[in-house]
N, C-alpha and C positions, 0 to 999 in steps of 0.2 A: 578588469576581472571578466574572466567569460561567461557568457549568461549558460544557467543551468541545462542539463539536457528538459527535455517535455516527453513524457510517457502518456502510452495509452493504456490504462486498468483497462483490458478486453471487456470485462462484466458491463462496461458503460455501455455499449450497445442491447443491452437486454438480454437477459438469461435465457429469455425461450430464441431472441435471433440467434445467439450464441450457439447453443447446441442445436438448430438447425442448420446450420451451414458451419459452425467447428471455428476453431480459434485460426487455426492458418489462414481462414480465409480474410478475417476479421485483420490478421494481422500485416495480411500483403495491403490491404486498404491504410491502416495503418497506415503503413511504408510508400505509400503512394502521395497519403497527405502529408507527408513530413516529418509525423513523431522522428522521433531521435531513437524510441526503444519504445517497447511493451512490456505489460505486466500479466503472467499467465495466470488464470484462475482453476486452483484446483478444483474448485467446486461444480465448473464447466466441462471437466474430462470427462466422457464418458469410456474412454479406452485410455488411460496414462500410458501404457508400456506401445501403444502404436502412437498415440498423438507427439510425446514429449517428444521423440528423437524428429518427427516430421518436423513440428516445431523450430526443434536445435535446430536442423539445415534451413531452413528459410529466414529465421533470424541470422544464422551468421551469413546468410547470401546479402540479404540487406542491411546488413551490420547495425542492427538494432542492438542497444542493451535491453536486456532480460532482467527479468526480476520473476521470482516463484510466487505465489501467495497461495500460502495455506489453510482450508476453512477452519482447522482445529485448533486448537491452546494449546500451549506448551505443559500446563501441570493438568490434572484433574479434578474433579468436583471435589473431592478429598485432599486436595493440597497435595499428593503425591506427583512427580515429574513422566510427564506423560510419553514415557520411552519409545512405545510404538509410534504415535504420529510423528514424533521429530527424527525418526528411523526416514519412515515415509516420506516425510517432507523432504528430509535431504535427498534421500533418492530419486525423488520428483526435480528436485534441483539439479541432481549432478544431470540426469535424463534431458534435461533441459537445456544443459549448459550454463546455467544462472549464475552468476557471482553472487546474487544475493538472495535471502530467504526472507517472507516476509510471513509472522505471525505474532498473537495475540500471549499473554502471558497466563489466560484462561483462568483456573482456579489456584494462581499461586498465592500459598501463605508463609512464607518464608524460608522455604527449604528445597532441598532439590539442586541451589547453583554450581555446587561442587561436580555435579556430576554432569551439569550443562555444559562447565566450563571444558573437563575434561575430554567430553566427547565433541565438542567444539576444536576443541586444540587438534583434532585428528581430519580436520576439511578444512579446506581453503575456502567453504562458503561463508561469508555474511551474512549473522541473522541481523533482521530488523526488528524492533518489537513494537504491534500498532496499538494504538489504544483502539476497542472496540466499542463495543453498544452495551457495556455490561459493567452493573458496578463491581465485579472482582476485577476485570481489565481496561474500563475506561474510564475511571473518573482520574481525576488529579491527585489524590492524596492518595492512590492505590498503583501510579506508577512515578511519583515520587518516593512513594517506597522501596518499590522493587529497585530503580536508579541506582538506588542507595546503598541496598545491599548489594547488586549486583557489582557497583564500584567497589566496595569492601571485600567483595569476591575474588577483586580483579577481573571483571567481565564488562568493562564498561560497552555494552550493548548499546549502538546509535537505534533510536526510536523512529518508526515511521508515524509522522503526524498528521490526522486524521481531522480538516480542517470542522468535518462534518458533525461526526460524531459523538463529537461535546455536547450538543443539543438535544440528543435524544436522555440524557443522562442529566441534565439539567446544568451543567456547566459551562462555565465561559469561556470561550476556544481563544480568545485574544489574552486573559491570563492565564492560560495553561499555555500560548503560545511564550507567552514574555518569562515563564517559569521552566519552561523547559525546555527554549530554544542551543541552549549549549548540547545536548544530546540529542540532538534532531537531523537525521541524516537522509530523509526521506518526506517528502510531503506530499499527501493524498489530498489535491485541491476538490472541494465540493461547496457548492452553493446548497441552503436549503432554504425551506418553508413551510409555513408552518399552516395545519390546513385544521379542520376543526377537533378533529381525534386524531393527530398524530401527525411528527417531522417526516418531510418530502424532501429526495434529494433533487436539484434543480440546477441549471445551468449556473456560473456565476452571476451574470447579469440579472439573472432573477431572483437571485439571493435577498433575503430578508437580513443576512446578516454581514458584519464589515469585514467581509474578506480580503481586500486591499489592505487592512490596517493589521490582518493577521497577517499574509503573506509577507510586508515588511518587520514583521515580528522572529520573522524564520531568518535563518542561514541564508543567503540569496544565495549560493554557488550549491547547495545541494539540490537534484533531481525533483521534478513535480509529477504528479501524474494526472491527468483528468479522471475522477472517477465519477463523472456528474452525468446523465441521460446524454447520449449523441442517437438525432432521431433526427429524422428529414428526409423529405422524399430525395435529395442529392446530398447522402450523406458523404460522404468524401469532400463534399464543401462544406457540410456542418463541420466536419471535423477539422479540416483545412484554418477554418475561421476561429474555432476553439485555441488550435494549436497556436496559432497567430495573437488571438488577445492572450495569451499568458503569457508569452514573449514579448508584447508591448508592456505587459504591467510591470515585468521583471526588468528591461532596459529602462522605465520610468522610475522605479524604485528608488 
């Protein structure tokens, strides 16, 4: 089996490095250290309609897969389907060239899929759905739901899995791993820790918790992404070294 691609979440370098020097640049580094692909952050655009297409040509120069990621939810604080962001998002996508879209299911209460599905059936983009930091879209019994209806919809939507962010929500990432690894088509690897008010995202190796036993809980052929701090005075060898131990863990797997 071929080992999975390895993504860079751009945000892992830091929200204020980011918007000082811009995703492109962040992403030729990237492509320097080896990722296979990047993952763009909408919440880093500070110009979408000049960044996204700069973006599109330097990714396909260095044949990175693309992945979108959108800061908004799909439904609203009212359970109503949040038409305008998922306008958005996909446009930021197609602008991008992304096969895939990656967002949260926000304030969904059951309703809305008909109209996901329908406006879905008219792109060729992939959503993703992550679980977030929030108990309407990240705990376990709120996207075992959605799953569920979303399969009764016929939307069976692949999940990006969010090794991290079980922690902040008090759940355990290795059974939400072994519970929901059949619709998992996406994995957002992050180490954390825990400090005296509050979870910290962290390299793996510094990780507090068993992310080798979650990452073998996942699909092994589907994409990773680092979304964990890349900091160091030589970072293109931090990240060179990141990229390197996820691919040793995955060929050990």
């Amino acid at each position: 089996m071929p080992s999975p691609q390895i993504l860079i979440s751009l945000g892992a370098f830091g929200a204020a490095e980011v918007r000082r020097h811009g995703q492109c640049w962040f992403t030729e580094l990237a492509a320097e250290a080896g990722a296979d692909g990047v993952e763009v952050r909408g919440e880093l655009l500070a110009d979408p309609a000049r960044e996204l297409p700069a973006l599109a040509t330097l990714t396909a120069a260095c044949r990175l897969a693309r992945v979108y990621s959108s800061p908004q939810g799909l439904w609203q604080a009212d359970g109503s389907l949040a038409v305008a962001a998922l306008e958005r998002a996909l446009d930021h996508a197609r602008l991008l060239g992304a096969p895939r879209l990656k967002m949260s299911i926000g304030g969904y209460a059951g309703r809305g899929l008909g109209a996901l599905a329908d406006r879905l059936g008219d792109t060729p983009i992939e959503l993703l759905i992550e679980n977030d930091q929030t108990e309407s879209a990240g705990t376990l019994p709120a996207l075992r739901r959605f799953c569920s209806d979303a399969r009764d919809a016929g939307l069976p939507l692949p999940l990006t899995f969010d090794m991290g962010n079980w922690h902040w929500l008090g759940e355990d990432p290795l059974q939400a791993a072994q519970a929901l690894a059949p619709q998992v088509g996406y994995v957002h690897c992050k180490g954390v820790h825990r400090r005296q008010d509050r979870w910290v995202a962290v390299p793996l190796l510094e990780s507090a918790a068993p992310w080798r036993a979650v990452l073998r809980a996942l699909p092994p052929e589907v994409p990773r992404a680092i979304e964990y701090p890349l900091q160091g005075d030589d970072l293109k060898a931090v990240t060179r070294a990141e990229i390197a131990l996820l691919r040793r863990v995955e060929t050990q797997a």
